[in-house]
N, C-alpha and C positions, 0 to 999 in steps of 0.2 A: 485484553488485546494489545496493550501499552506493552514492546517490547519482543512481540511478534515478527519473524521475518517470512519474507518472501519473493514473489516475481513479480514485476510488472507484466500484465494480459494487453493492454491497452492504454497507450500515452498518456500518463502524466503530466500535468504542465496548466501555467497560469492560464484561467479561459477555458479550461478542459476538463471533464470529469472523467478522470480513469477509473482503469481498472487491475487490481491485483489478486491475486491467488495468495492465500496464506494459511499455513497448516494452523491447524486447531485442534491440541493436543485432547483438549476435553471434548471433541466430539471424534475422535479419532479420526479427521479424514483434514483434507482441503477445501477450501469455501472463497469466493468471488466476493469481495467489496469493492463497492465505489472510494477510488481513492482522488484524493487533493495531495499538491505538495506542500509539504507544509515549511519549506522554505520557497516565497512568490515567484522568486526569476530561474527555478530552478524547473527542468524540462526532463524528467525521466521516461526513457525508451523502453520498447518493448524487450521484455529479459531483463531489466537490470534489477540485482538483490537490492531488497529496501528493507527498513525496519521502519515500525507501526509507530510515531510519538504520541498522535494524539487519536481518541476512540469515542465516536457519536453514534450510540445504539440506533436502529439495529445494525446500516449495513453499510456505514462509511468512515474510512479513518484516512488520517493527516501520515503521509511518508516521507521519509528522509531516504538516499542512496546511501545501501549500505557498506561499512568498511570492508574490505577483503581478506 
């Protein structure tokens, strides 16, 4: 999942348990985790590209906003 991009579905941000959409090539399709940011003061909105740093089976990972 380390290195995975996608959307933010639901707010991001310290305090809050989002949520992203991220393709998953091995399963052919898009899938829903709980994400964290995984830099603390950092607030990502709904729609913004992220990439996956950190990955905690089954259904939560650490996102960063990604570059453009």
């Amino acid at each position: 999942m380390v290195g995975y991009t996608g959307r933010v579905t639901g707010r991001v941000g310290a305090g809050l348990v989002g949520e992203v959409l991220l393709h998953v090539p091995e399963r052919q399709g898009t899938e829903a985790f709980l994400a964290y940011p995984s830099v603390a003061d950092e607030t990502l909105t709904v729609g913004t590209p992220v990439v996956v740093v950190e990955y905690q089976p089954p259904r939560t990972v650490y996102v960063v906003r990604a570059l453009a």
